[in-house]
C-alpha positions in Angstrom: -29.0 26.8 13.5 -28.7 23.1 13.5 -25.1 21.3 14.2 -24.5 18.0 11.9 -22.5 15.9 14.1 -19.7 14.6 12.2 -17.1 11.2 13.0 -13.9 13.2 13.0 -12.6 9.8 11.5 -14.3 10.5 8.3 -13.4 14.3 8.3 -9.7 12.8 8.1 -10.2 10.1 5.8 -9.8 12.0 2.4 -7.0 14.3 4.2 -5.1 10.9 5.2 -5.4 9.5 1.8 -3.7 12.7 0.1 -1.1 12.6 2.4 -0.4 8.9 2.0 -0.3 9.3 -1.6 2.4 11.9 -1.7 4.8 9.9 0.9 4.1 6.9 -0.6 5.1 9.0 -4.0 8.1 11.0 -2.1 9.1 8.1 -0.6 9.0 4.8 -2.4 8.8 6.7 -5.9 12.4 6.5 -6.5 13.4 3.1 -5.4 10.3 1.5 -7.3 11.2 3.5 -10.4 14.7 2.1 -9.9 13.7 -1.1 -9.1 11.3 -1.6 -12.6 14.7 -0.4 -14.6 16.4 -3.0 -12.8 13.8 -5.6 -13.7 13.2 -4.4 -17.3 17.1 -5.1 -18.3 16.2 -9.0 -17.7 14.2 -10.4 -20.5 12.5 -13.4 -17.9 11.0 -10.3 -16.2 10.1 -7.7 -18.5 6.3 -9.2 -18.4 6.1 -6.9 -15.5 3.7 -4.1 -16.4 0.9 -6.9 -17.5 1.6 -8.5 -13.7 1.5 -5.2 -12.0 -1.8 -4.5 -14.1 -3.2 -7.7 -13.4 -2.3 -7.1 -9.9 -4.2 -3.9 -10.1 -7.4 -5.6 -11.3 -7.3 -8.3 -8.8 -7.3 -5.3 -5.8 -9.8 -3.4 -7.8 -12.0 -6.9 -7.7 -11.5 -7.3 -4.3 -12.1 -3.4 -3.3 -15.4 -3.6 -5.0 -16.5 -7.1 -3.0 -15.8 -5.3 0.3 -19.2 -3.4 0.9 -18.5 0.1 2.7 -18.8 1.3 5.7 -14.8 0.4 6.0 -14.1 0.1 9.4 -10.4 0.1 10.4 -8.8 -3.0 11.9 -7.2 -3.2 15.5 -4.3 -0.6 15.8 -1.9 -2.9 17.0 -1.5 -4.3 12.8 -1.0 -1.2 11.1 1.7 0.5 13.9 3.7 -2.6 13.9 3.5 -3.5 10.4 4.3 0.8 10.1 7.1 0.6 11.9 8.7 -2.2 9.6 8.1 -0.6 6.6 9.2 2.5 7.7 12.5 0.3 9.4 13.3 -1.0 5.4 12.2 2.4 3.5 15.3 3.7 5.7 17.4 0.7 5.3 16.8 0.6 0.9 17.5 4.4 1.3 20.5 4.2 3.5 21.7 1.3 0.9 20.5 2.3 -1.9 18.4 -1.0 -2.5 15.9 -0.8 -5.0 14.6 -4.5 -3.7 14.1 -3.7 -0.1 12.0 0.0 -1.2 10.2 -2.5 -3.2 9.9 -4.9 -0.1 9.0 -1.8 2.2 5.8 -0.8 0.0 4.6 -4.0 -0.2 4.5 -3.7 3.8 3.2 -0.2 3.6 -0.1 -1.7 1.6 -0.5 -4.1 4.2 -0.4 -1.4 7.1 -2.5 1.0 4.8 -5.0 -1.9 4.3 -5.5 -3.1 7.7 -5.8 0.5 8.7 -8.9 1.3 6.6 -10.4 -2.1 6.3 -9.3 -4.4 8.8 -8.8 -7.9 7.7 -12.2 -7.8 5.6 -10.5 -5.3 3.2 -7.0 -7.1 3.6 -8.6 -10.6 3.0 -9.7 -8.7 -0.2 -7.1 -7.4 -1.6 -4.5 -10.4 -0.3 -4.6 -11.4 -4.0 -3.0 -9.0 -5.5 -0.6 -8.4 -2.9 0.9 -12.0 -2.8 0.8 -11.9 -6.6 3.4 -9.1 -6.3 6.1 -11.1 -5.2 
């Protein structure tokens, strides 16, 4: 019998995606849904979905110019960066503040970037995410 020796980092990596998806969905879901209604009754910012799909080509660009294997960035970014969004997803919660959910998930994108890129895939992607503000 032979034994494929497998990085336990890449046995992870489709688990860890699924289960960033789902909090990201539990957990930002309804404060981003809020925050969109909020913007959509304001007729200087109802051009949002063609930003937030132009935004979404621009990472899809930059995804595709980063050439795989990923490797992750130093831990030190994605904890600290982590604990901040997780520090304003409880704040917006605890408020009720659509902005500051909105504010958290553009950390968490940042911390989920650096964690499976490093700077290379966050360099790449920096595009779109400034363009969301």
């Amino acid at each position: 019998m032979s034994r494929r020796s497998h990085s336990p980092r890449r046995n992870r990596r489709p688990l860890t995606l699924r289960l960033l998806g789902t909090i990201a969905l539990i957990g930002f879901g309804p404060l981003l849904v809020q925050f969109f209604v909020n913007l959509w009754r304001f007729d200087t910012y109802q051009f949002f979905p063609a930003a937030l799909l132009g935004a979404g080509l621009l990472a899809k660009r930059g995804w595709d110019e980063v050439r795989p294997p990923l490797l992750g960035g130093s831990k030190g970014i994605p904890v600290t960066m982590t604990l901040y969004f997780f520090g304003l997803l409880v704040a917006a919660v605890v408020l009720w503040s659509p902005w500051l959910g909105a504010a958290a998930f553009l950390l968490a994108v940042v911390a989920v970037a650096w964690e499976l890129g490093g700077s290379l895939l966050f360099k790449a992607i920096f595009p779109a995410w400034i363009s969301c503000f």
